[in-house]
N, C-alpha and C positions, 0 to 999 in steps of 0.2 A: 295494641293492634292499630298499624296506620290507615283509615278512613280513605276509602278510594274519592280523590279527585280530578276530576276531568280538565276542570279547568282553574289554575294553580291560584294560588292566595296572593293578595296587591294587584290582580290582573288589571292593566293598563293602558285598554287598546283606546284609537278616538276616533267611535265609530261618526262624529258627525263630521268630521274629514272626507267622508267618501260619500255623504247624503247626496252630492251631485250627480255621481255616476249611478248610487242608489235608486234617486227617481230618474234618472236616464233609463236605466233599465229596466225599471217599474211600469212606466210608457211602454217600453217597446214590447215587454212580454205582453201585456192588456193588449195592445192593438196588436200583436199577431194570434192572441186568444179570439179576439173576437174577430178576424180574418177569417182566421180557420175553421169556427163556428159557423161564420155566413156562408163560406165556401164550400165545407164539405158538409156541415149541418151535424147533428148528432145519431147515433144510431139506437133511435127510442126502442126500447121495451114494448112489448102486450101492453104494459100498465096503461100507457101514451097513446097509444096508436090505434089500439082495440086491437081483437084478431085471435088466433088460436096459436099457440107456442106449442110446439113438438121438441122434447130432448131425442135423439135417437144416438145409441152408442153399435158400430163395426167392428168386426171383427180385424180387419182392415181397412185400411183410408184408402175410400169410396171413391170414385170418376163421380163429380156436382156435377155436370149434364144427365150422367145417368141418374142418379137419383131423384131429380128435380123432372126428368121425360116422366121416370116410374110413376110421379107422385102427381103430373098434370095429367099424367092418362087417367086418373081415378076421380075428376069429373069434381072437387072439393075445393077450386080456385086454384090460383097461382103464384108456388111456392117459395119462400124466399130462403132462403140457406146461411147460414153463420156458421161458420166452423171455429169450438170454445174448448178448451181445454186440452186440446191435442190434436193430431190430424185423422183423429176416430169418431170422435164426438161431433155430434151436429145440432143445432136448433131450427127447424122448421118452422116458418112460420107461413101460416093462412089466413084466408078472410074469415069472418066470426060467420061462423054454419048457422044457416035456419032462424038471423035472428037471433044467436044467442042462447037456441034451445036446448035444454041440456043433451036430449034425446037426438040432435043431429049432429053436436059434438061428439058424443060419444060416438058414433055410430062413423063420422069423420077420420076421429083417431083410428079407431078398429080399422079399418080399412086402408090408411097408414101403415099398421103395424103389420099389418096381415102381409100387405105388398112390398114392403122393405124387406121382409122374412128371408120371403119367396126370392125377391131378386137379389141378394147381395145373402146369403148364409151366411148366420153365426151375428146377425142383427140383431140390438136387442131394445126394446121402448124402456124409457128411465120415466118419463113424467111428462105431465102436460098441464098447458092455463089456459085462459080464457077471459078475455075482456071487452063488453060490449060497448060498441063506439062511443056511447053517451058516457059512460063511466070512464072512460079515457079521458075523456075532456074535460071531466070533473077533478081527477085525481089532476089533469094539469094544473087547472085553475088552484085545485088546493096546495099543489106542490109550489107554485110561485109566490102562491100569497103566502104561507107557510115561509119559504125564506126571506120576502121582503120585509114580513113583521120582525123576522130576526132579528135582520141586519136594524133597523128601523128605531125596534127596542133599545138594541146593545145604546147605541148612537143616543137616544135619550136620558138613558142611563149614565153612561159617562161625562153628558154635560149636566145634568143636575150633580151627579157625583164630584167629579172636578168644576171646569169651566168648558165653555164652548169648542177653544180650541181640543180640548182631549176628544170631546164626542165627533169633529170633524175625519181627527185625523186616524178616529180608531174606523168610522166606517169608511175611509178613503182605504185602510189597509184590509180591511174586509171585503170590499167587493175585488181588489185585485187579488183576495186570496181565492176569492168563487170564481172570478177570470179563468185562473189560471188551472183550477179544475177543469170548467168546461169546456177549455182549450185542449187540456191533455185528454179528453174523453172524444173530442171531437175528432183528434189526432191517432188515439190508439183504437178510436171501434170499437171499445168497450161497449156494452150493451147499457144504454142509460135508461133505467126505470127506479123503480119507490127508492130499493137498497140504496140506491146513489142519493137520493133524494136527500134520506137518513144521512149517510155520510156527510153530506155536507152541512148541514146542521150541527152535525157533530164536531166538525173541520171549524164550525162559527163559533162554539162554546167555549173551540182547545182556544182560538186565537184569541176571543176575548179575554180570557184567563190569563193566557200572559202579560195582554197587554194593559189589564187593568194592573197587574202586579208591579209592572214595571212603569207607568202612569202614578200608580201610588207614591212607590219611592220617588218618583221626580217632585210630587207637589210637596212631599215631609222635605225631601230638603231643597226644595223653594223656599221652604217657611225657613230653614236650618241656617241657610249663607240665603242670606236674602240681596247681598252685594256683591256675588258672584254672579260672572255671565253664563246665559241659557245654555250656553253649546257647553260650557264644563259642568255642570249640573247635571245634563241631561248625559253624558259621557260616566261621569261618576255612578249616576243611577243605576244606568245600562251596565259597567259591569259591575255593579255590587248586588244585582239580580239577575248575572248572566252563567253564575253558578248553578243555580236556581234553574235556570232557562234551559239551561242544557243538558243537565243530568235528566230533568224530566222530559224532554224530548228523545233522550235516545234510548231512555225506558223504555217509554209507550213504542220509539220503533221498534225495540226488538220482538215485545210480542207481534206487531202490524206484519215484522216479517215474518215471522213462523208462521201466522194465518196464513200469510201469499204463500209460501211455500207446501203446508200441509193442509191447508183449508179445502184444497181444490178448488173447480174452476168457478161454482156457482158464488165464493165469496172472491173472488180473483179483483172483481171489477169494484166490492165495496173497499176492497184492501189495497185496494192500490190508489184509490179515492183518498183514503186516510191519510197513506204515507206523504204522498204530494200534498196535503193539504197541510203536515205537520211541520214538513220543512217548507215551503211555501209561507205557512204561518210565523215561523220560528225568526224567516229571515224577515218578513214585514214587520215583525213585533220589535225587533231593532234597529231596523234602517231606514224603516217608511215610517212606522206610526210615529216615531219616537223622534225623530230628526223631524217631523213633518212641523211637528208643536214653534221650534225656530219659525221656519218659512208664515205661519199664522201671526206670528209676534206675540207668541205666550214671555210675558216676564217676571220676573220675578218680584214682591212688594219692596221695596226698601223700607215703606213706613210699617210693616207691619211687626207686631208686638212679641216680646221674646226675643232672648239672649243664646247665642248658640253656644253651645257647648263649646268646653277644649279638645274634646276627645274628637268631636265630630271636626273642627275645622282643624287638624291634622290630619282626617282621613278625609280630611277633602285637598291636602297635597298630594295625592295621587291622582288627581284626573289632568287626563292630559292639556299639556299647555292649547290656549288657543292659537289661531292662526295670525300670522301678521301681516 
């Protein structure tokens, strides 16, 4: 039985040929992330913001004037509307009742449910949250410090692991992997709270994981052809772990998309967090992080000790010639 491969044996691409248009376009996605970030801002969650979240589901997609008249005549603040998962479903959101007390939340909602009933038939309440302004600003503070010790870590890690240049250019590829999250959240209105949070953390573990793996093979055969140039090294590496790279990339997306598909609405915005994070990641872990090690001036020892193999410096005629 022949073994499914994705991507064929001797594969020979030379992905540092294109590291210029690589970081070309590396630039320009980060600076329109973070454009769109300053300009449209992101559309925080209860968790962030504080406040009272209302799910409400219709029986049919509602007139947002009326619903939002119904819900400011009931005296509970001033409602803000997202429509998630369909043109039925809504999330209401309020100021935090009473203080935060449990007893004028409840009594908020009720009053919600009561009058949505009443004016639109066949309304139904799915769930509610609640978060007090001070604990908003706590989960902020801890959701950022949270990813900057990440990224922070990783980057320590891989230069005690390797050398300097690898811990550079793995957090250079990490924060335009979180770039281009907050970009696409800023851009699609995704709801961003904790879920997302998680996600990205999770989107920091998948990237380092490649990129250490494919960082590893470049120092082993650093050590292997120590009189070969960076850019064929690093090309050989890349795909002798791009079998590797890819099969488990489009593993983990098929279940990512079965979640977006059958998950519904409430994991919609961690699932779509993951996917872009994994291709996102996938294509940094070979064009940024990995091509970045050249531009630093990682080289390879000539004096250092050890004889390579015959077996290995024939499969190092496969990496693509360099440039002239």
């Amino acid at each position: 039985m022949r073994l499914l491969k994705i991507v064929p044996d001797n594969t020979n691409i030379d992905f540092v040929r294109l590291r210029g248009w690589a970081f070309g376009l590396t630039l320009l996605l980060s600076v329109l992330a973070i454009g769109l970030t300053v300009y449209k801002g992101l559309n925080l969650g209860v968790d962030f913001v504080g406040g009272l979240m209302i799910e409400e589901k219709f029986a049919t997609a509602p007139d947002q004037n009326k619903v939002r008249t119904v819900i400011d005549g009931l005296g509970v603040g001033e409602a803000s509307l997202q429509q998630v998962g369909g043109p039925t479903t809504f999330n209401i959101r309020l100021p935090v009742q009473g203080g935060a007390d449990e007893g004028a939340t409840n009594a908020a909602v009720k009053k919600v449910e009561v009058a949505l009933a009443k004016a639109f038939p066949g309304a139904t309440f799915s769930r509610y949250s609640t978060v007090s302004s001070k604990v908003s600003g706590e989960l902020i503070q801890h959701g950022i410090l949270a990813v900057v010790l990440a990224v922070l870590g990783i980057g320590l890690f891989a230069i005690v692991r390797f050398e300097w240049q690898f811990g550079v250019s793995t957090i250079v590829a990490i924060v335009h992997d979180l770039l281009m999250t907050v970009g696409f959240f800023a851009l699609s209105r995704f709801e961003f709270d904790l879920n997302i949070i998680a996600a990205v953390l999770t989107i920091i573990g998948y990237s380092i994981n490649d990129k250490i793996v494919i960082d590893d093979r470049i120092r082993e055969n650093m050590r292997r052809y120590r009189k070969m140039d960076m850019r064929e090294i690093i090309n050989l590496s890349v795909n002798e772990t791009l079998p590797r790279t890819v099969m488990t990339s489009v593993t983990i997306l098929l279940a990512l998309v079965a979640m977006l598909l059958l998950g519904g609405h409430v994991l919609r915005g961690f699932t779509a967090a993951m996917i872009l994070g994994i291709i996102v990641g996938t294509y940094s872990s070979i064009y940024v992080s990995s091509s970045l090690l050249i531009t630093l001036g990682l080289r390879a020892d000539p004096n250092a000790g050890g004889k390579p193999q015959r077996g290995a410096i024939d499969q190092a005629e496969r990496v693509a010639p360099r440039e002239r």
